[in-house]
KETI-814532 format. One record per residue: residue number from 1; residue in three letters; x, y, z of N, C-alpha, C, O in turn. Coordinates in steps of 0.1 Angstrom, whole numbers, plus 5000, padded with zeros to 4 digits. Layout:
<nodes>
NODE;num;residuo;n.east;n.north;n.up;ca.east;ca.north;ca.up;c.east;c.north;c.up;o.east;o.north;o.up
NODE;NUM;Ala;X;Y;Z;X;Y;Z;X;Y;Z;X;Y;Z
...
</nodes>
This chain:
<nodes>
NODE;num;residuo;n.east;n.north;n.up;ca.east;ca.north;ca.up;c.east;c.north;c.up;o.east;o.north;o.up
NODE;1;Unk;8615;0622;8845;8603;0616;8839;8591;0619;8847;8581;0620;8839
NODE;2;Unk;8588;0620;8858;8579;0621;8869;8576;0633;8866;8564;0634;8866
NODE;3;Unk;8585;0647;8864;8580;0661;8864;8574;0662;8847;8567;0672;8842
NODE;4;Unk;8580;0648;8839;8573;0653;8822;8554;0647;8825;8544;0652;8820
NODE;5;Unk;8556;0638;8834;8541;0630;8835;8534;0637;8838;8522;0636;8834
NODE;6;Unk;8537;0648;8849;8529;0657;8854;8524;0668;8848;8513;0672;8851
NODE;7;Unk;8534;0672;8839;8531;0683;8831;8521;0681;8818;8516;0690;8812
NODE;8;Unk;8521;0666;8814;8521;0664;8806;8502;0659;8805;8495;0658;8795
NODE;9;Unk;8500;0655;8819;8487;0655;8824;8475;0668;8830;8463;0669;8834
NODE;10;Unk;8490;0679;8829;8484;0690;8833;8478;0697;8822;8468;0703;8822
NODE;11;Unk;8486;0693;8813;8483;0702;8795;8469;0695;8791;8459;0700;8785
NODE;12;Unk;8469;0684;8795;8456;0679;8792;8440;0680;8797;8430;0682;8789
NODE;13;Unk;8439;0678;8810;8434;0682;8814;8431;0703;8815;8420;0709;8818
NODE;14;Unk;8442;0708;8812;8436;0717;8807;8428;0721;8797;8417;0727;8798
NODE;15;Unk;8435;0716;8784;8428;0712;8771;8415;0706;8772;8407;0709;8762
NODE;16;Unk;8408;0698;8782;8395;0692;8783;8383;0700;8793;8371;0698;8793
NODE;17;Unk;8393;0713;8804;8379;0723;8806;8380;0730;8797;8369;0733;8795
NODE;18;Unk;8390;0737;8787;8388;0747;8779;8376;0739;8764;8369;0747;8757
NODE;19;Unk;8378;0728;8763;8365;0725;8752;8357;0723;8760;8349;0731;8757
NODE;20;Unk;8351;0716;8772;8337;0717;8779;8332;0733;8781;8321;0738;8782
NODE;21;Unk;8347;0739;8780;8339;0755;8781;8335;0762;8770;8329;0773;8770
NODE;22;Unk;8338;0757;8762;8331;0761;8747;8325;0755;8742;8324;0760;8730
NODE;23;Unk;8319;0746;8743;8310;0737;8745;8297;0742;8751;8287;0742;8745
NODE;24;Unk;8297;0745;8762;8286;0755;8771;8284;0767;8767;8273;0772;8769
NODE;25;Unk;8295;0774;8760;8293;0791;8761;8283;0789;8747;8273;0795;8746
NODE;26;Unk;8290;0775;8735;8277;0777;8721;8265;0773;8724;8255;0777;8717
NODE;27;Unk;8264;0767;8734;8254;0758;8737;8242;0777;8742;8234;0783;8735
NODE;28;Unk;8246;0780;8755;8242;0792;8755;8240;0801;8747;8234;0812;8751
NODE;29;Unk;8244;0801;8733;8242;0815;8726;8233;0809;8718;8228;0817;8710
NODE;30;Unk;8229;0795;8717;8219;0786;8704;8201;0795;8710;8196;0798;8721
NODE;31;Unk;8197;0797;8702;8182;0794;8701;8171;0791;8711;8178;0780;8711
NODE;32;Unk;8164;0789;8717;8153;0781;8719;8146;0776;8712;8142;0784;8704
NODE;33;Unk;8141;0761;8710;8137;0757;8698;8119;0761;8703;8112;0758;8713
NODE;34;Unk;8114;0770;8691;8098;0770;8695;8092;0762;8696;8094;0752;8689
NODE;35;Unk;8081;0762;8706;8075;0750;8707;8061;0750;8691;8055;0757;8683
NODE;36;Unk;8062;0736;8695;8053;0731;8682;8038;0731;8682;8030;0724;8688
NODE;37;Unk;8035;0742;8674;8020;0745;8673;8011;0732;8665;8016;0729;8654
NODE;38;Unk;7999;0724;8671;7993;0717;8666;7984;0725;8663;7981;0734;8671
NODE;39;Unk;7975;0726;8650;7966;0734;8641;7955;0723;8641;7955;0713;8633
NODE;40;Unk;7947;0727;8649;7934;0721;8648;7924;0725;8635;7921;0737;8633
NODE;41;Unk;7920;0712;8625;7910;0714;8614;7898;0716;8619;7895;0709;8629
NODE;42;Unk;7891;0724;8613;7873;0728;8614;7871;0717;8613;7877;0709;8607
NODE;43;Unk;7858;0714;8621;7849;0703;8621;7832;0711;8619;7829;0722;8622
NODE;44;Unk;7825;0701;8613;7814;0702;8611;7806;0691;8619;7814;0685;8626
NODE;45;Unk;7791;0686;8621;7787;0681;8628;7778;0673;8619;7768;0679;8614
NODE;46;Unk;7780;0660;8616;7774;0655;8603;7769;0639;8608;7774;0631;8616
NODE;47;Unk;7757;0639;8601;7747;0628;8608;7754;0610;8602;7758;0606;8591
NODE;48;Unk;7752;0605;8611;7758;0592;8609;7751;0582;8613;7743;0583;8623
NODE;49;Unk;7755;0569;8605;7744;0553;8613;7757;0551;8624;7769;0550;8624
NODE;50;Unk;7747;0552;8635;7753;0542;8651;7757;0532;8648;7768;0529;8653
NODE;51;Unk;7749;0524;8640;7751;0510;8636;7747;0505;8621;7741;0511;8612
NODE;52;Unk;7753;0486;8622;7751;0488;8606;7732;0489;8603;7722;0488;8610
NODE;53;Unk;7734;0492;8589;7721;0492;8585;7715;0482;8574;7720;0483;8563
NODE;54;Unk;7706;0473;8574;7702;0468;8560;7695;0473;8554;7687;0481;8560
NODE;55;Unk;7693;0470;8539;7685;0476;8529;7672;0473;8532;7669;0462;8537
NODE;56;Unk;7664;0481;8529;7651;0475;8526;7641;0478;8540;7629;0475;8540
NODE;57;Unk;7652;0485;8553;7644;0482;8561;7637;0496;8567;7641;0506;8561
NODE;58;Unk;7629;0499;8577;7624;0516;8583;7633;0515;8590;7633;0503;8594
NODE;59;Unk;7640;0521;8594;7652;0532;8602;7643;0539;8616;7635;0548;8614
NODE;60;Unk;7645;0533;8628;7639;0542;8636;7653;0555;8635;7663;0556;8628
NODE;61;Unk;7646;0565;8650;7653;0575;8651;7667;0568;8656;7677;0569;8648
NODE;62;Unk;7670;0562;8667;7678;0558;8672;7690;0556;8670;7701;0558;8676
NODE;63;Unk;7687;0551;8654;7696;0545;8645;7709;0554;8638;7718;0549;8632
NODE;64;Unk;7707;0570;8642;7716;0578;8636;7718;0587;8651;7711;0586;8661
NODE;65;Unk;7726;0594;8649;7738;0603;8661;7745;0610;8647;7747;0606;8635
NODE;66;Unk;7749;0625;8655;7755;0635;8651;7770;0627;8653;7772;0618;8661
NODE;67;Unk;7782;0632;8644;7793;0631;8649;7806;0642;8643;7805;0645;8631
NODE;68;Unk;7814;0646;8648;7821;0655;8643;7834;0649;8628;7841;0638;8628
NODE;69;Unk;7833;0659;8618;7837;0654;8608;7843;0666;8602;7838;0677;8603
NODE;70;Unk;7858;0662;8593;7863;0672;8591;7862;0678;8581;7863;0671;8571
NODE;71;Unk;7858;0693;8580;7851;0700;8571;7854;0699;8561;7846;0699;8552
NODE;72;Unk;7865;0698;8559;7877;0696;8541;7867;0684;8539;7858;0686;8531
NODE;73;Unk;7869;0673;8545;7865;0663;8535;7847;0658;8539;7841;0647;8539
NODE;74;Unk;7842;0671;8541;7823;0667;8542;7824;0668;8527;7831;0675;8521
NODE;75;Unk;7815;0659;8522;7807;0665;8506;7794;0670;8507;7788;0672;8518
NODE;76;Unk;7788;0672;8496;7776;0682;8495;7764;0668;8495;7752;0671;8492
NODE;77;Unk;7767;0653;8498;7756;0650;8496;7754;0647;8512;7743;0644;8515
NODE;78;Unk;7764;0648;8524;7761;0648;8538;7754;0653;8543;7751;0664;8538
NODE;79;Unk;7749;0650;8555;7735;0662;8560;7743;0662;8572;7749;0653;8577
NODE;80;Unk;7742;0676;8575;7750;0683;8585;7739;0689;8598;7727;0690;8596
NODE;81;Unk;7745;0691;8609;7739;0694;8623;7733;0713;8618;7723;0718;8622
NODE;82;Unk;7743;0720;8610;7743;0734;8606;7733;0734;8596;7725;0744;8596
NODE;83;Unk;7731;0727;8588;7721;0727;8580;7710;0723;8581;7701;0730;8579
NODE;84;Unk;7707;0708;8585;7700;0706;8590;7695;0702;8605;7699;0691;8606
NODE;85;Unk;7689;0706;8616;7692;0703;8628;7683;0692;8634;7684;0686;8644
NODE;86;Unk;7672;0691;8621;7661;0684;8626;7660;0672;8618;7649;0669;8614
NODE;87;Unk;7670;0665;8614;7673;0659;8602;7670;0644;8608;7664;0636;8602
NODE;88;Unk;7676;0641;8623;7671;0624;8626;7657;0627;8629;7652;0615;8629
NODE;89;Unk;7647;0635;8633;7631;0636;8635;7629;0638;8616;7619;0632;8611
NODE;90;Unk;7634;0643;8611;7626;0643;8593;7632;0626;8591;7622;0620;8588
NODE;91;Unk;7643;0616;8591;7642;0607;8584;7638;0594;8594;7640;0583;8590
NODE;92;Unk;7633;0597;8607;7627;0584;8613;7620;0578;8607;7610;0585;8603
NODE;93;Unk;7619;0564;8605;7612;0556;8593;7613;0555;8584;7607;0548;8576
NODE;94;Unk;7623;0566;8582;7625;0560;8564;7630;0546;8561;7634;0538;8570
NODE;95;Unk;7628;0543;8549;7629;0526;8542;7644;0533;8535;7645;0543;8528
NODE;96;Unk;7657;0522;8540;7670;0522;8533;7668;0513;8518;7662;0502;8517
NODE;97;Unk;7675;0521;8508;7673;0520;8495;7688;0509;8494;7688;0500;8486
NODE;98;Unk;7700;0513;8503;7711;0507;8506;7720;0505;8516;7722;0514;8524
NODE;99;Unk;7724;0496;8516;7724;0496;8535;7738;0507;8539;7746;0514;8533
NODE;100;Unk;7735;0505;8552;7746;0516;8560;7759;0508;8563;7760;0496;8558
NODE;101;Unk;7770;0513;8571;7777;0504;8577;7781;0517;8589;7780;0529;8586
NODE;102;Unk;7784;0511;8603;7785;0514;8613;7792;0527;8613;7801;0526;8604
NODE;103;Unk;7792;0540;8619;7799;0551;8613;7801;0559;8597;7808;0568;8594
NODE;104;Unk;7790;0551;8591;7795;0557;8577;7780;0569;8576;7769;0568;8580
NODE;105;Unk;7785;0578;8569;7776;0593;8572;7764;0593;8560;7765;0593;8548
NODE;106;Unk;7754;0592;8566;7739;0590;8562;7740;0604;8551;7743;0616;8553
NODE;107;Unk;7736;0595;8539;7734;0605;8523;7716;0597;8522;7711;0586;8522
NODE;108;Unk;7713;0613;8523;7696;0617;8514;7691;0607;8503;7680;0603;8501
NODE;109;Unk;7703;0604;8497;7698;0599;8483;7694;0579;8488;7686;0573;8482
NODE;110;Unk;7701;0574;8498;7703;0560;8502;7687;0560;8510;7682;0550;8513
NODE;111;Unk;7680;0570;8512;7667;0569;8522;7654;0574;8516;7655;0585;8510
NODE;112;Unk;7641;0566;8516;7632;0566;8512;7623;0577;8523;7616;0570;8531
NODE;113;Unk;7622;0588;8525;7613;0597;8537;7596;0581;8539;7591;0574;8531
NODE;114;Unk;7593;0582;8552;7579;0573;8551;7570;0579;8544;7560;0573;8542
NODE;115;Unk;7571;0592;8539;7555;0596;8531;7560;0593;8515;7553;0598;8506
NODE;116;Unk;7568;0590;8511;7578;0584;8497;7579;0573;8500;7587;0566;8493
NODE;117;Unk;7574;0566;8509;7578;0547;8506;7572;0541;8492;7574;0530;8487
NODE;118;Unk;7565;0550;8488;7554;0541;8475;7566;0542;8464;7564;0532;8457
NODE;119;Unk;7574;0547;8460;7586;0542;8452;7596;0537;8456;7606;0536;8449
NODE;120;Unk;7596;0535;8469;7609;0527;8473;7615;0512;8463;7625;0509;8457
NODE;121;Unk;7599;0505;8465;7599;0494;8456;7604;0491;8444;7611;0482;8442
NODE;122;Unk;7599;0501;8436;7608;0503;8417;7616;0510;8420;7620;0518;8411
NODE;123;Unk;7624;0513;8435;7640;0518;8431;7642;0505;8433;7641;0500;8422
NODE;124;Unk;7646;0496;8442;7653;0486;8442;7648;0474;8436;7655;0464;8438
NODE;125;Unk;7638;0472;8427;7637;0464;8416;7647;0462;8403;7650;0470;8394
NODE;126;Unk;7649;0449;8405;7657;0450;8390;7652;0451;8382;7640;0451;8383
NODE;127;Unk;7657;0454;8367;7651;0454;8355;7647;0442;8346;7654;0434;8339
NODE;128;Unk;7629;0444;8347;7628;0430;8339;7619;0422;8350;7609;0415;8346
NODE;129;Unk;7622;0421;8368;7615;0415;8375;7606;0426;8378;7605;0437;8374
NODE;130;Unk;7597;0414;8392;7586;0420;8393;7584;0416;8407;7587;0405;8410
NODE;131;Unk;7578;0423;8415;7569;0424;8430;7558;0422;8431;7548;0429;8428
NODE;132;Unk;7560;0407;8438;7540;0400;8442;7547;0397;8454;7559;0394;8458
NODE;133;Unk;7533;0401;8462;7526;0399;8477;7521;0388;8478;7511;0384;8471
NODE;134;Unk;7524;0383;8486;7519;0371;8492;7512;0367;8503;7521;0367;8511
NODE;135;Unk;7504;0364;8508;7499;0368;8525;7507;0353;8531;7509;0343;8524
NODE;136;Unk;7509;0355;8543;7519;0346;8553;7513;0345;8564;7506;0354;8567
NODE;137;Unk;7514;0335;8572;7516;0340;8588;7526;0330;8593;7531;0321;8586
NODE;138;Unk;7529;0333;8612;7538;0326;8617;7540;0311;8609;7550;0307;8605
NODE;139;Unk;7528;0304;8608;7532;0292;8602;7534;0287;8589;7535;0276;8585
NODE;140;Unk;7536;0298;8584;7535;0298;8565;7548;0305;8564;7552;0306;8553
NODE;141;Unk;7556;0311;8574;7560;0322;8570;7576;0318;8577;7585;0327;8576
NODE;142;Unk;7578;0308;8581;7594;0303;8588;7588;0310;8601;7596;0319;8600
NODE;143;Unk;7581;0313;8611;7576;0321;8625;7583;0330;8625;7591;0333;8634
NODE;144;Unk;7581;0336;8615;7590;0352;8617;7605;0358;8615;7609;0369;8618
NODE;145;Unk;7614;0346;8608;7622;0349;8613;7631;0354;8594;7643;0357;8592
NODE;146;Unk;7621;0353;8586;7623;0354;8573;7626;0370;8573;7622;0372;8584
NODE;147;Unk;7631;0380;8569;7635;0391;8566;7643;0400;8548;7649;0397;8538
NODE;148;Unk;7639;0411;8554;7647;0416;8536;7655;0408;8534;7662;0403;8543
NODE;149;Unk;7657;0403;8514;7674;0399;8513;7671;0387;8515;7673;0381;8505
NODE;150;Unk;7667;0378;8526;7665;0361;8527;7660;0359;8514;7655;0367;8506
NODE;151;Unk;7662;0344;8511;7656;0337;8496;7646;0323;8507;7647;0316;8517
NODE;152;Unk;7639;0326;8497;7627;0313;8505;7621;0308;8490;7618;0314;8479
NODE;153;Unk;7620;0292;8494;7613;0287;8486;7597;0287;8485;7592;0287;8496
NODE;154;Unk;7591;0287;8476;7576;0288;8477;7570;0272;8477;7574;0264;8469
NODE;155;Unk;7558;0269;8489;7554;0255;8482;7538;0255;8487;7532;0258;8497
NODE;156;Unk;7535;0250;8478;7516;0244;8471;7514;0236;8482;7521;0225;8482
NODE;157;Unk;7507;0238;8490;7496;0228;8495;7486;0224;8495;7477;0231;8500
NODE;158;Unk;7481;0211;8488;7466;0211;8483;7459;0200;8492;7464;0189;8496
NODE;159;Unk;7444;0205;8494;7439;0196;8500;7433;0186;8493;7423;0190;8486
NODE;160;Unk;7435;0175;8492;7423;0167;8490;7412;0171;8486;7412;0182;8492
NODE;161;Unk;7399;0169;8477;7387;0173;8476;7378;0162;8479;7382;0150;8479
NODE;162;Unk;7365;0165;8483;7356;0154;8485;7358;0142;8478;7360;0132;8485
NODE;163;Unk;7357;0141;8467;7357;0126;8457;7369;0124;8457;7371;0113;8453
NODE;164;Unk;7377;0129;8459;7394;0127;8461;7393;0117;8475;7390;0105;8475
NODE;165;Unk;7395;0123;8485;7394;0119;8497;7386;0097;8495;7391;0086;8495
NODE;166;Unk;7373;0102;8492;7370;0090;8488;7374;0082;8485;7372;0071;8490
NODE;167;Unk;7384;0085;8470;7391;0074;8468;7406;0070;8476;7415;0062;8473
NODE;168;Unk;7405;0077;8484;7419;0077;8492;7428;0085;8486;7439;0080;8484
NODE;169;Unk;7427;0095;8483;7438;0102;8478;7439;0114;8492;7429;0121;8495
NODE;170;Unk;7453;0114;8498;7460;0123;8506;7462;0138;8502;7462;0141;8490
NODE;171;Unk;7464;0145;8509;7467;0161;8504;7485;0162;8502;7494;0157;8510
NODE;172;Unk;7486;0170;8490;7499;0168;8486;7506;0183;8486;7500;0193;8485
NODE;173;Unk;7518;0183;8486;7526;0195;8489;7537;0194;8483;7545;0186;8488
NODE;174;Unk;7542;0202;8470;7553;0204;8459;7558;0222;8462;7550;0232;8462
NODE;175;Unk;7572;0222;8463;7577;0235;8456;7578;0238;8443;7582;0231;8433
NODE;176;Unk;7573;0252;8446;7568;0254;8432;7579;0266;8420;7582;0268;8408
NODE;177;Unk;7582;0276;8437;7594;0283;8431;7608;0281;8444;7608;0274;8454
NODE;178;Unk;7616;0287;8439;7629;0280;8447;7638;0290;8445;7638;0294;8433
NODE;179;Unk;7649;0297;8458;7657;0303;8457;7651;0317;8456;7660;0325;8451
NODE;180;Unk;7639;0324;8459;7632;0334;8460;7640;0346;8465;7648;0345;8475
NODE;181;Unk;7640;0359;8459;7647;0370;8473;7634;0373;8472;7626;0372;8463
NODE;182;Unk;7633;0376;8488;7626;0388;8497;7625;0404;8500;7632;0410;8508
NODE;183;Unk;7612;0409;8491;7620;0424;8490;7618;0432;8501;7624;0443;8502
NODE;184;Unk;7607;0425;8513;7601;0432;8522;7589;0425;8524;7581;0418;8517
NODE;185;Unk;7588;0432;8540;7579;0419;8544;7575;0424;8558;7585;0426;8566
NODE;186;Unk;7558;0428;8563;7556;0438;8571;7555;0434;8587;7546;0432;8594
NODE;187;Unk;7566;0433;8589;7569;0429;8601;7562;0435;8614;7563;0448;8613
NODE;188;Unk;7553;0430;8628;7554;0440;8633;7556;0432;8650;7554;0420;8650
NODE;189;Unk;7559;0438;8659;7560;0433;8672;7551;0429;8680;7548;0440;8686
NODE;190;Unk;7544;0421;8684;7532;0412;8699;7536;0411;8709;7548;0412;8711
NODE;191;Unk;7527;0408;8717;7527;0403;8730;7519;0391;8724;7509;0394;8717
NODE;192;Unk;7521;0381;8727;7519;0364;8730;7528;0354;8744;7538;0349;8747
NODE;193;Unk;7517;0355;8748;7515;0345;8762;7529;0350;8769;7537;0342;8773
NODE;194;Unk;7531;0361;8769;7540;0372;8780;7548;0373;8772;7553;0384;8777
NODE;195;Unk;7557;0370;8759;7566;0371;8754;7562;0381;8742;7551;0384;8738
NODE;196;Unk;7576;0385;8737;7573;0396;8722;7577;0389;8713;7585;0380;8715
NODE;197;Unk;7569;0391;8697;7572;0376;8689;7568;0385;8679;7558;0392;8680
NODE;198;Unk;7578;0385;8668;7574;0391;8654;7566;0383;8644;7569;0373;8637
NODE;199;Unk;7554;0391;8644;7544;0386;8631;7543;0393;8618;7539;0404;8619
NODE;200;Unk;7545;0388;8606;7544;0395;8594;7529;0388;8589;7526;0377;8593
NODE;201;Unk;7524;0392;8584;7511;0392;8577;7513;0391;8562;7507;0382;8556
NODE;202;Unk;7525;0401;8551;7524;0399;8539;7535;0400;8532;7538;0411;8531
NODE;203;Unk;7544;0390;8526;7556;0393;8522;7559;0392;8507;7555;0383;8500
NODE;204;Unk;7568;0404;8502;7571;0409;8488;7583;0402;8482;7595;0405;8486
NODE;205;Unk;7581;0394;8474;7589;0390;8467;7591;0393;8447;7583;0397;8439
NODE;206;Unk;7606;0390;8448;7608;0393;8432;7611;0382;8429;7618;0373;8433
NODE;207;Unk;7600;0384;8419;7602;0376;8407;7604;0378;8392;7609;0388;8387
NODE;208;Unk;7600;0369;8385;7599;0368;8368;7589;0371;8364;7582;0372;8374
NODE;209;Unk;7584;0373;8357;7570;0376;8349;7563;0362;8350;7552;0360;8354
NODE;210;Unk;7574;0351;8346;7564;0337;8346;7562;0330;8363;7555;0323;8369
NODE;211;Unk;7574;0338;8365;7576;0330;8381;7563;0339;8388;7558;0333;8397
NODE;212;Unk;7557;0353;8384;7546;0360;8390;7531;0353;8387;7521;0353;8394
NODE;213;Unk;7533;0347;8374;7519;0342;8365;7517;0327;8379;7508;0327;8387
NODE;214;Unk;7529;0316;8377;7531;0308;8382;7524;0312;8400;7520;0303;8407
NODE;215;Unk;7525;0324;8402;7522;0321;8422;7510;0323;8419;7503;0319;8428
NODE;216;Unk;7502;0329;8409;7488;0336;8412;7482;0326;8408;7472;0323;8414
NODE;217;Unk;7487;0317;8396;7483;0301;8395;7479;0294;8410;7470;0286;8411
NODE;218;Unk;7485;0297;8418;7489;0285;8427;7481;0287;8436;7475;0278;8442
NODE;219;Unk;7481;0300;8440;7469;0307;8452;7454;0299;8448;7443;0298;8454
NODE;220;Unk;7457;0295;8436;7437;0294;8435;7437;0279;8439;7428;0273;8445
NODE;221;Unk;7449;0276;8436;7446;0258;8441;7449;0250;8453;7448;0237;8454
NODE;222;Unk;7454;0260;8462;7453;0256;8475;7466;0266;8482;7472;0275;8475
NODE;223;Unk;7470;0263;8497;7477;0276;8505;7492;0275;8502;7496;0264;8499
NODE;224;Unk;7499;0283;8503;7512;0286;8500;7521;0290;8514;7516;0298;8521
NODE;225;Unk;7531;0286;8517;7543;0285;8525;7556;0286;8520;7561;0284;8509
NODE;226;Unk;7563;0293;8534;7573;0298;8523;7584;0295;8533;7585;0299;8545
NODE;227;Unk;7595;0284;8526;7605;0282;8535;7619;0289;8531;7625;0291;8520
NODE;228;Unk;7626;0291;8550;7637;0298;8543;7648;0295;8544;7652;0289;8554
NODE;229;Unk;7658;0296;8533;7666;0291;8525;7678;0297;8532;7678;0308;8539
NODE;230;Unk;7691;0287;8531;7709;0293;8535;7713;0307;8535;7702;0310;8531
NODE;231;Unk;7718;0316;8537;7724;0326;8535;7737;0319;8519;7742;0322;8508
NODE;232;Unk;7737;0313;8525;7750;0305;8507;7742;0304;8497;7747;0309;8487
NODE;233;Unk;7731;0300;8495;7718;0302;8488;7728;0316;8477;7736;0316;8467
NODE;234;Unk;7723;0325;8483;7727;0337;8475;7736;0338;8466;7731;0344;8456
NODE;235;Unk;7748;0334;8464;7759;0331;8460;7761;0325;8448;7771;0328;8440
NODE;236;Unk;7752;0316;8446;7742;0306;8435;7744;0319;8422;7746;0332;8424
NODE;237;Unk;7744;0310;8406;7744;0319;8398;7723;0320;8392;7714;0312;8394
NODE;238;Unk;7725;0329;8386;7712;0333;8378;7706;0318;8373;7695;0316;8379
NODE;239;Unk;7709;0309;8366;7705;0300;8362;7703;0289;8373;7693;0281;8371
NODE;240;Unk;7708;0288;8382;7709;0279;8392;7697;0282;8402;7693;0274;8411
NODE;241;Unk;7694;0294;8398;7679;0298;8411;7671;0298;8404;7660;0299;8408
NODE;242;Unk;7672;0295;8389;7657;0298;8379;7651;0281;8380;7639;0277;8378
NODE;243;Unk;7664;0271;8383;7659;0258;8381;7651;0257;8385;7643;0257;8376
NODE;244;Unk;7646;0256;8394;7631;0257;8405;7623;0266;8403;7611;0263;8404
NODE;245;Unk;7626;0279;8398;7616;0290;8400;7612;0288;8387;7605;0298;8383
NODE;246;Unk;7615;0278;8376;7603;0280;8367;7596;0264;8368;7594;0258;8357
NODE;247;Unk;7594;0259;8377;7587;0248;8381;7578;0249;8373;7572;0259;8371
NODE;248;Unk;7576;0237;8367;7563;0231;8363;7552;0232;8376;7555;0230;8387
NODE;249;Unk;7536;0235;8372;7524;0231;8382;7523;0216;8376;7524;0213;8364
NODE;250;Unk;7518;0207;8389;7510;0201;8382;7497;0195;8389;7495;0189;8399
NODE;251;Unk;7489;0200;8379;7473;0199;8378;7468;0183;8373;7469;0176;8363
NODE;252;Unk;7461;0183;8385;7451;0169;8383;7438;0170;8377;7429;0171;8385
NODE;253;Unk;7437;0169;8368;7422;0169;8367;7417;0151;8359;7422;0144;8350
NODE;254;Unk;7405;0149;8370;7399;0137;8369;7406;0129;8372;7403;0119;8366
NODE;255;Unk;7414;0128;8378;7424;0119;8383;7436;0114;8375;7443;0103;8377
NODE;256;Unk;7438;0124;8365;7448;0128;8358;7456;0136;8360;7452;0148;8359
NODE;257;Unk;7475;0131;8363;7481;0144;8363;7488;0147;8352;7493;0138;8345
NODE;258;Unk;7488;0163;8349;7492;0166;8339;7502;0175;8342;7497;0183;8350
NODE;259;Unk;7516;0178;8338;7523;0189;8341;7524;0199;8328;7525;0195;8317
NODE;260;Unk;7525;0213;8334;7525;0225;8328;7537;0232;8329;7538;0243;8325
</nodes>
């Protein structure tokens, strides 16, 4: 039994180098597997916003950088580093018709050039409204902090007149339009008592034809302020912003009030 165990362990172990040896000899006659070529796509060099952008506003230079983009998928309305090279010095200051978003590639058609700003306005007007100017300042105006896109209410401040006053009558102050957008509004930068503080001088609002009749009303009968309104404001339907903005005036005359 001892001389079968032995033999019997010898057959086997034989049996297990002759498959590791053929095992190695296939392994040796296989292939090298080629290595794997990565195929780099063409890039082009195509102008993009750094950051986001809103509508309505001048674009300094700053605001756009070259960035590489893959040529398959440029379209023909991108402006490119090969075509154009001089393309963030031609559109510094232009007025955005629609806003940007961070990385997304600046198209010709979204930008007003600054010597074309005079139609910027009837592009982004709706149909049917209308753009009146208003003059403002820091204290009429929220101190500056009103901008494109905000909704501000409009309100009447009247003073007293001589024989008014007399009889004790106080100066009174009603809004007159409500939920206003802002289409622009000429912002510019100061020095005041060491600090930098944005002052606008005159701000463009849309309105209605009656809500336009209504402000030019209002300018004759005393100063106008303009306060500003939620960002939720916006969200409000069409009928819900006209409640106010077709306000009645109302006009005293003789110490009669009458509403219009």
């Amino acid at each position: 039994m001892k001389a079968a165990r032995i033999l019997v362990l010898g057959i086997a172990l034989a049996a297990g180098g002759a498959a590791a040896f053929l095992v190695s000899s296939d392994e040796e006659k296989k292939p090298e597997a080629p290595p794997v070529v990565v195929q780099q796509l063409p890039t082009v060099e195509v102008l993009i916003a750094k950051s986001d952008i809103g509508m309505g506003v001048a674009v300094p230079a700053g605001s756009f950088t070259w960035q590489a983009w893959p040529e398959a998928t440029t379209g023909d309305s991108y402006v490119t580093r090969k075509s154009r090279p001089n393309a963030i010095e031609e559109f510094a200051g232009a007025i955005t018709r629609a806003p940007f978003t961070a990385g997304e590639p600046i198209r010709e058609a979204k930008l007003i050039k600054a010597n074309g700003a005079a139609g910027f306005m009837a592009a982004i007007l709706p149909s049917g409204m209308r753009a009146v100017s208003t003059e403002i300042s820091p204290e009429t105006g929220a101190g500056g902090f009103i901008l494109p896109n905000d909704r501000v209410d409009v309100i009447l401040s009247r003073r007293a007149r001589e024989g008014d006053r007399a009889g004790g009558a106080s100066p009174t102050s009603e809004t007159i339009l409500s939920n206003v957008r802002v289409l622009a509004i000429d912002q510019t930068v100061e020095e005041k008592n060491g600090q930098r503080v944005v002052v606008g001088k005159t701000a463009t609002l849309e309105m209605s034809p009656r809500q336009a009749e209504t402000l030019a009303q209002s300018r004759q009968q005393g100063s106008l302020s303009l306060a500003l309104r939620s960002l939720l404001d916006a969200s409000k339907t069409e009928e819900e912003r006209d409640d106010r903005g077709r306000a009645e005036i109302n006009t005293v005359r003789y110490g009669v009030s009458a509403n219009r």
